[in-house]
C-alpha positions, -999 to 999 in steps of 0.1 A, spaced: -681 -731 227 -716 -731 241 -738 -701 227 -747 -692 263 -709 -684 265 -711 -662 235 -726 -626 227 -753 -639 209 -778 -633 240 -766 -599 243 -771 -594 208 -805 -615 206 -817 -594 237 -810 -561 222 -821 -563 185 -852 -588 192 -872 -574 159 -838 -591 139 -838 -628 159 -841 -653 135 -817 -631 111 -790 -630 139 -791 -666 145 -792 -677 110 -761 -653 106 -743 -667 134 -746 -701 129 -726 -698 95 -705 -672 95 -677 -664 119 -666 -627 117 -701 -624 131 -696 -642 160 -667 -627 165 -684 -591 168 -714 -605 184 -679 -614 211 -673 -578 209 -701 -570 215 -700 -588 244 -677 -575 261 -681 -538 256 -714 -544 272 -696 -559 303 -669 -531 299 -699 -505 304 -717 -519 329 -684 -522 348 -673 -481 345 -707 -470 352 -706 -489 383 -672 -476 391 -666 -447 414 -627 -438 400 -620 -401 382 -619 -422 346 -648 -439 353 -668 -410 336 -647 -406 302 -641 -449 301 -679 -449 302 -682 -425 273 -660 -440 256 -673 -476 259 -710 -463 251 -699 -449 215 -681 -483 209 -712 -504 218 -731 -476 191 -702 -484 169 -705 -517 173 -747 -518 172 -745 -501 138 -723 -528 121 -742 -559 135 -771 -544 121 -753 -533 87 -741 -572 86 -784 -585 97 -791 -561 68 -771 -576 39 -780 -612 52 -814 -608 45 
């Protein structure tokens, strides 16, 4: 799969101070790529509810911002032990 399909842009984008780490990291191990995916697509999923106008659009949006935190926190715990 291309890496401009991948979350690795995302992830590039918002941790720019780690680049070279991340990308080292995700060219050789794939349980990273995998939650650079995630990622991903909680990113999508927030931009998505905070665009949305529906009643659950509020507490989706919640939601999805404490998994991206969740999320941020353990690619960083993963850039750490690379080093």
């Amino acid at each position: 799969m291309p890496i401009a399909y991948t979350g690795l842009p995302i992830v590039l984008a918002e941790f720019p101070e780690h680049q070279e780490r991340i990308k080292r990291l995700f060219k050789r191990n794939e349980a990273f790529q995998c939650l650079c995916e995630d990622y991903r697509q909680c990113f999508e999923a927030l931009k998505y509810w905070n665009r949305c106008d529906s009643e659950e659009a509020q507490a989706r949006g919640e939601e999805y911002e404490r998994l991206l935190r969740d999320l941020a926190e353990e690619i960083l715990l993963n850039v750490n032990e690379a080093k």
